[in-house]
C-alpha positions in Angstrom: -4.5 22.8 9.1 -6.3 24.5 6.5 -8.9 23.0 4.8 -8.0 23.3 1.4 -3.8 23.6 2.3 -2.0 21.4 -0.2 1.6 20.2 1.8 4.1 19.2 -0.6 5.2 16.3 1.6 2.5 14.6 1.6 2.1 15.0 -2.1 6.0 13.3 -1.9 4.6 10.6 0.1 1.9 9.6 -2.8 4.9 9.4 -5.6 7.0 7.5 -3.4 3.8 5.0 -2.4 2.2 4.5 -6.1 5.9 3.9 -7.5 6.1 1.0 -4.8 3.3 0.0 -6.1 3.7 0.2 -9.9 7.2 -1.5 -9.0 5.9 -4.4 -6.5 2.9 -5.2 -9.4 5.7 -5.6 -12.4 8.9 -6.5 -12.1 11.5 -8.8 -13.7 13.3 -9.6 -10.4 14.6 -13.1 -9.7 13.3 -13.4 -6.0 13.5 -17.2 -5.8 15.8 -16.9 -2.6 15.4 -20.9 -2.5 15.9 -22.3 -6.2 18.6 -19.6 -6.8 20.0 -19.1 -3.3 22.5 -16.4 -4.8 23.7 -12.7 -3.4 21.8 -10.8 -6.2 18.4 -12.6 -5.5 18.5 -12.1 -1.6 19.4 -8.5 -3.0 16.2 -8.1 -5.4 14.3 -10.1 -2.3 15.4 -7.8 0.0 14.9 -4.4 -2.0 11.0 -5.5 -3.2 10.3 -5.7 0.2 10.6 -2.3 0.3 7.2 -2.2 -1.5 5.2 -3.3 2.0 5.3 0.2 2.4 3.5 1.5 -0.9 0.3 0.5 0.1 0.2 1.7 4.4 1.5 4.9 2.8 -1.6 5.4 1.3 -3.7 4.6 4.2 -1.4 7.1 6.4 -2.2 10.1 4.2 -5.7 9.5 4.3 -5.4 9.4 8.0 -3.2 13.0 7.9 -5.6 14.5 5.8 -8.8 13.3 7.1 -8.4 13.5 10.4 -6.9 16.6 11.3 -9.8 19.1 9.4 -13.6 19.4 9.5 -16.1 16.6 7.2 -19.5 16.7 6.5 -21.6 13.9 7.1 -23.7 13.7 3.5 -20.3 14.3 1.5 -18.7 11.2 3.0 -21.2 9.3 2.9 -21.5 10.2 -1.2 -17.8 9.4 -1.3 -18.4 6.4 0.4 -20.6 5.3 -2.3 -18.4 6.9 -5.4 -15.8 4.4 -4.2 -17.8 1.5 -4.8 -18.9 2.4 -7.8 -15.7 3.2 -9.4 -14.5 -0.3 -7.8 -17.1 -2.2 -9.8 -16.6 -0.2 -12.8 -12.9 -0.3 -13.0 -13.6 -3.7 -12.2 -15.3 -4.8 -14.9 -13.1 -2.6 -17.6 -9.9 -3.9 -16.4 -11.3 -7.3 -16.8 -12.4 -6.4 -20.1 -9.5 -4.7 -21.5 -7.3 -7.3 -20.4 -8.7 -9.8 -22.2 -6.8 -9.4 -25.8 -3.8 -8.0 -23.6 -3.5 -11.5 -21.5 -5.6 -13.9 -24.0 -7.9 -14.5 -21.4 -11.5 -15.9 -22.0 -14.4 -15.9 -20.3 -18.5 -16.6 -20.8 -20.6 -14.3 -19.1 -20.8 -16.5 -16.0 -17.2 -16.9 -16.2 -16.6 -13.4 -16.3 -19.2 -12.4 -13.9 -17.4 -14.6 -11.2 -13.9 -13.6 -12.3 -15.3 -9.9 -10.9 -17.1 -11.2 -7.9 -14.0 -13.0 -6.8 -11.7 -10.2 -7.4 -9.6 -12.4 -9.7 -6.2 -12.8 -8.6 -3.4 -11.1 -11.0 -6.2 -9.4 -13.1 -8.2 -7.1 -10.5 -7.5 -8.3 -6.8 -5.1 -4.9 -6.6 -8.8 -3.2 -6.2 -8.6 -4.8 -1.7 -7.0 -1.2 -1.5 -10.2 0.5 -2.7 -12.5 -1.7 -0.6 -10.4 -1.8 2.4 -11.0 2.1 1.6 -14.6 1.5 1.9 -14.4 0.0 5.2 -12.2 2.8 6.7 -14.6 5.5 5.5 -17.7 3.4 7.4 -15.8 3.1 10.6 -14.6 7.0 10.0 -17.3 9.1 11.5 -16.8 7.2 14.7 -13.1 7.2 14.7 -13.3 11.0 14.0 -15.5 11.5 16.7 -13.2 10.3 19.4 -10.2 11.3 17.9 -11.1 15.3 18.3 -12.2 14.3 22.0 -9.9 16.2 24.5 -10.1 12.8 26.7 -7.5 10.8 24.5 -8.6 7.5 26.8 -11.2 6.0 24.2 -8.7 7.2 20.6 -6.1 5.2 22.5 -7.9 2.1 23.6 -9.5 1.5 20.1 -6.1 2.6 18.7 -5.0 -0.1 20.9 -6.9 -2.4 20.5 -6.5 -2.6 17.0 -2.8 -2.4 17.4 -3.2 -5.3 19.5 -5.7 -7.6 17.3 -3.3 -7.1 13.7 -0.3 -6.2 14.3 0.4 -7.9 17.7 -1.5 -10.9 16.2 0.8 -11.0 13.1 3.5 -10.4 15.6 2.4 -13.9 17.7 2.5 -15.7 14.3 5.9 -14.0 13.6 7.2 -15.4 16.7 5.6 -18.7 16.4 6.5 -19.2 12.8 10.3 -18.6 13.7 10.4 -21.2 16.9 8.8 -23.5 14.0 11.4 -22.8 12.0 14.1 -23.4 14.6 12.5 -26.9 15.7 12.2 -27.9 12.0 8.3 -28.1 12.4 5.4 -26.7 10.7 1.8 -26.7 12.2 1.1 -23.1 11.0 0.8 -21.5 7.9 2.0 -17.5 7.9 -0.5 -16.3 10.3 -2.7 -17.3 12.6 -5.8 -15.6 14.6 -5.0 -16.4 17.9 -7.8 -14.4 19.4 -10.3 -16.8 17.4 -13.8 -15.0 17.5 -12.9 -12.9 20.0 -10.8 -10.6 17.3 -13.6 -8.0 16.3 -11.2 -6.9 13.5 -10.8 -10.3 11.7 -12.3 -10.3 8.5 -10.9 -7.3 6.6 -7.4 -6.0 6.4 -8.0 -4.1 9.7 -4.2 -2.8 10.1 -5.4 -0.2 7.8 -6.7 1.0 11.1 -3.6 1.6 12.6 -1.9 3.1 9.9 -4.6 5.7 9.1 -5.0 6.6 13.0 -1.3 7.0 12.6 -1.0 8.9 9.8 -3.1 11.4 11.6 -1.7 11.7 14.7 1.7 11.9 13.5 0.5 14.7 10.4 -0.7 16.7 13.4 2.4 16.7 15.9 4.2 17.7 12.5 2.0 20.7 11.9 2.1 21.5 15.6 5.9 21.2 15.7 5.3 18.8 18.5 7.1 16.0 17.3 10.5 15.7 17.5 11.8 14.0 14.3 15.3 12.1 14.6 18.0 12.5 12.2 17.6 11.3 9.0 20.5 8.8 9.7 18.9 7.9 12.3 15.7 7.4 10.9 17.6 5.7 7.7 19.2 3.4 9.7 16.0 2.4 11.4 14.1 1.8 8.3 17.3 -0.2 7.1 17.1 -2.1 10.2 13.1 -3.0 9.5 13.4 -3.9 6.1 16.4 -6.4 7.3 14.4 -8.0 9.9 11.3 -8.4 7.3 14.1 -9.9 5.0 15.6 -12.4 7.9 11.6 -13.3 8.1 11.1 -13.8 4.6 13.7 -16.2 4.6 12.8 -18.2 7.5 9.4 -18.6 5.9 10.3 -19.4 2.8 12.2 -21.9 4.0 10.0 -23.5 6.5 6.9 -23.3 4.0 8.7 -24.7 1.2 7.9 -21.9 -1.2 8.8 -18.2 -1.6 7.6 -15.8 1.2 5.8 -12.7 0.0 7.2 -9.8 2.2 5.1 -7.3 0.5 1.6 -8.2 0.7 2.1 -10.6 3.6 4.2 -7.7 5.0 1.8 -5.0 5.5 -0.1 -6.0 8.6 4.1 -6.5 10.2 6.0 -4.6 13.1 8.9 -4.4 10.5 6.6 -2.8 7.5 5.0 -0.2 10.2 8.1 0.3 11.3 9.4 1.1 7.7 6.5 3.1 6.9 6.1 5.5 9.6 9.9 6.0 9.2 9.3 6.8 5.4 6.4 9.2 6.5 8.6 11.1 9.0 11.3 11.3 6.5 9.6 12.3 4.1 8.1 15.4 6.0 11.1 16.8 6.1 10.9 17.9 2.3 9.9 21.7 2.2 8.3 23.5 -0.9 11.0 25.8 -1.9 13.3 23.6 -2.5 12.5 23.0 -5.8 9.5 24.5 -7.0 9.7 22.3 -10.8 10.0 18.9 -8.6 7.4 20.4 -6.2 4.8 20.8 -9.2 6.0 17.5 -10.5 5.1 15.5 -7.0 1.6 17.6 -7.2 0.7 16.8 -10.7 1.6 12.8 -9.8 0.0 13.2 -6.6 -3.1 14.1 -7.3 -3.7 11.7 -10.0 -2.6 8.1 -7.5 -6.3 7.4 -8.0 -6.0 7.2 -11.9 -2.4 5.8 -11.6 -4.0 2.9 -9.5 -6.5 2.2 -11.6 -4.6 2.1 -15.1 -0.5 0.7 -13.9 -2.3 -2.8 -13.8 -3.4 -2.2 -17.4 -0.6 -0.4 -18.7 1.8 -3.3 -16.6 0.1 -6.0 -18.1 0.5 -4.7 -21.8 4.1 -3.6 -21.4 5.5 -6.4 -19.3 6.0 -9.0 -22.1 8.2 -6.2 -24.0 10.4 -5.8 -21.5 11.1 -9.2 -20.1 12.4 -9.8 -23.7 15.4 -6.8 -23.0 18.4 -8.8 -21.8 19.0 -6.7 -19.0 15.2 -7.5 -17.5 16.1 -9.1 -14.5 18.7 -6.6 -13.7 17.9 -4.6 -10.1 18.6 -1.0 -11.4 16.7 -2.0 -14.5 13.5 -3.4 -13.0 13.7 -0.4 -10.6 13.5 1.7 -13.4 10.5 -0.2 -15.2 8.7 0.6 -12.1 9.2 4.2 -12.6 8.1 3.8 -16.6 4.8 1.8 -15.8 4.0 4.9 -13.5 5.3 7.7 -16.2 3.1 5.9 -18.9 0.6 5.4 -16.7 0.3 9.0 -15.4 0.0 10.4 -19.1 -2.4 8.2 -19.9 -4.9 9.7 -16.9 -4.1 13.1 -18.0 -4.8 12.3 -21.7 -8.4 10.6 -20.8 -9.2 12.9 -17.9 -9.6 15.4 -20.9 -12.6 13.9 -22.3 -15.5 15.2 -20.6 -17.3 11.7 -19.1 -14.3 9.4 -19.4 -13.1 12.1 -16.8 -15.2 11.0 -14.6 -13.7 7.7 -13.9 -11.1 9.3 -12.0 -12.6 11.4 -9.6 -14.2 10.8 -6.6 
C-alpha cells in the first residue's frame, strides 16, 4: 500500500465507529430490560449493543494502516508522547468546561484527583487514547514480527493474546451462563482465570487483537487474497453476534441484578469481534466512485475522529438536557438520530476551532 494512499473504506469505517460512539455516549434509550421488561426496551437494548463495535473499529484501522507501510522509529516515538499530552490536556479542559455545563464543583485537590482518576461520565472516554498509548509502546515489536516471512512468532503472540482476553472473557461467558442456569452467583462479569500468569491483565489488551487484525485482514484486502462472503452472508453473521451478545446481556442482567452493559463490557467478547471484523469486511466493499460527494463527506469526517472524540463528550453533555425534554426522546429512530446530531455539531465545531492557529493544535497529532 502506498504510504500516503487515502482508501475511502477505511475513511467509511471511522464515520461508522465515532457515530457508535457519539450514539453509545448519549442517548435517551430505555434499556432497563429488567424494570421495563417490554419489546421496545429489549429493542433499544439490543440495537445499543451495536455500539461494542465503535471503539474495536478504531483499533482495527490503526492496525490496517500501521501495519502494512514503513514507520520511523523517532516519529513514533514523538507521537507516542503527543498522545499523552493531548490526553492530559483534553483532560483537564473537558473537566473544566464541563463544570457550568454539569454544575459540577471541585477545589483544586478535588479537581486534580477527578483528572487522575479519569472521572467516570466526565473524562473516562479518554481509556481509548491511553489504551492507544500502550499499543504504540508494544508497536515496534509487534511490527517487527509481523513483516517476518516466518509467521510462527506473529501467530503465537497473536495467539496468545487471543487466548488471555478474548478466550478469558469467553471462560467467564461460559461460567456466567451455567451460573445463571443453576441460579447462583459466585462471579461478577469476568474473571482472570489465568491469575498472574495472564501477561496481558492490567490494560485493555484485546486492543491487541483487534489491531493485529485490522492489519492482517487490510492486507489480504489489498492483495485480493481474501475472499469476502456475501454481504447477506456477512449481514446475517453480524445479526447473529449482536443476538448472542443480546441473549448475554440478558442473562447477566438478570443474574447480577442490575442492567448488563453490552457495549463497554462487550468489547473484549467473541460476539463483538465477531461483529466488528464483520463490519470491517463489509464495509471494504464500498469503492470511491460511487459517490464522489459521500466519498468527500466520509474523508472530511474521517479525518477529524480525533477532534470528534475529544469534543462529542462536551458537545453531549451540553445538548443532552434539551433533548431529553422533546417528547419523542426515548424514541429508537429519534435517539439514533441524536447520535448522528452530537457528531454533526461536533464535527463543525473542530473545523471552526482548527482555524485558529494554536487552538489548531489540539487536534493534531
Amino acid at each position: 500500500m502506498r504510504p500516503r494512499e487515502r482508501l475511502v473504506y477505511l475513511d467509511l469505517i471511522k464515520v461508522v465507529a465515532i457515530y457508535l460512539v457519539c450514539f453509545y455516549h448519549f442517548n435517551d434509550l430505555p434499556t432497563d430490560v429488567l424494570a421495563n421488561p417490554s419489546f421496545f426496551t429489549y429493542l433499544n437494548y439490543a440495537v445499543k449493543g451495536m455500539a461494542s463495535a465503535g471503539v474495536p473499529l478504531f483499533f482495527m484501522v490503526n492496525g490496517a494502516l500501521m501495519l502494512n507501510r514503513s514507520y520511523n522509529l523517532r516519529k513514533h516515538i514523538h507521537k507516542i508522547i503527543m498522545i499523552c499530552i493531548l490526553t492530559v490536556v483534553w483532560g483537564i479542559l473537558t473537566l473544566a468546561i464541563l463544570i457550568p455545563i454539569n454544575g459540577d464543583s471541585y477545589t483544586p485537590v478535588q479537581f486534580a484527583k477527578a483528572l487522575i482518576e479519569w472521572k467516570m461520565f466526565r473524562i473516562n472516554h479518554l481509556w481509548f487514547l491511553q489504551t492507544l498509548v500502550c499499543l504504540y509502546i508494544l508497536f515496534p515489536l509487534i511490527k517487527e514480527i509481523y513483516d517476518k516471512d516466518d509467521k510462527g512468532p506473529l501467530y503465537f503472540f497473536f495467539g496468545t493474546a487471543f487466548l488471555l482476553t478474548f478466550g478469558n472473557v469467553l471462560l467467564s461467558n461460559i461460567a456466567n451462563t451455567a451460573e445463571w442456569v443453576m441460579k447462583v452467583n459466585y462471579l461478577e462479569k469476568n474473571y482472570n482465570f489465568f491469575n498472574k500468569f495472564n501477561v496481558f491483565n492490567g490494560f485493555y489488551a484485546f486492543s491487541i487483537v483487534y489491531f493485529i487484525l485490522g492489519g492482517w485482514l487490510q492486507a489480504k484486502l489489498q492483495d485480493n487474497r481474501f475472499r469476502r462472503p456475501g454481504s447477506p452472508v456477512l449481514t446475517g453473521i453480524i445479526l447473529t453476534a449482536l443476538i448472542v451478545l443480546l441473549g448475554y446481556g440478558i442473562i447477566m442482567s438478570q443474574s447480577n441484578g442490575e442492567v448488563f452493559d453490552t457495549v463497554f463490557d462487550g468489547y473484549d467478547t467473541l460476539m463483538t469481534l465477531i461483529v466488528t471484523a464483520g463490519l470491517f469486511i463489509l464495509s471494504s466493499r464500498y469503492k470511491q466512485g460511487k459517490s464522489p460527494r459521500l466519498s468527500k463527506g466520509m474523508e472530511v469526517i474521517g479525518s477529524n475522529t480525533l477532534g470528534i472524540y475529544f469534543i462529542h463528550v462536551i458537545v453531549g453533555w451540553f445538548t443532552l438536557p434539551y433533548y431529553k425534554l422533546l417528547p419523542f426522546s426515548t424514541n429508537l429512530l429519534a435517539n439514533l438520530i441524536y447520535g448522528a446530531a452530537v457528531l454533526i455539531l461536533s464535527l463543525g465545531v473542530v473545523l471552526l476551532l482548527k482555524k485558529i492557529p494554536v487552538v489548531k493544535l489540539l487536534f493534531r497529532l
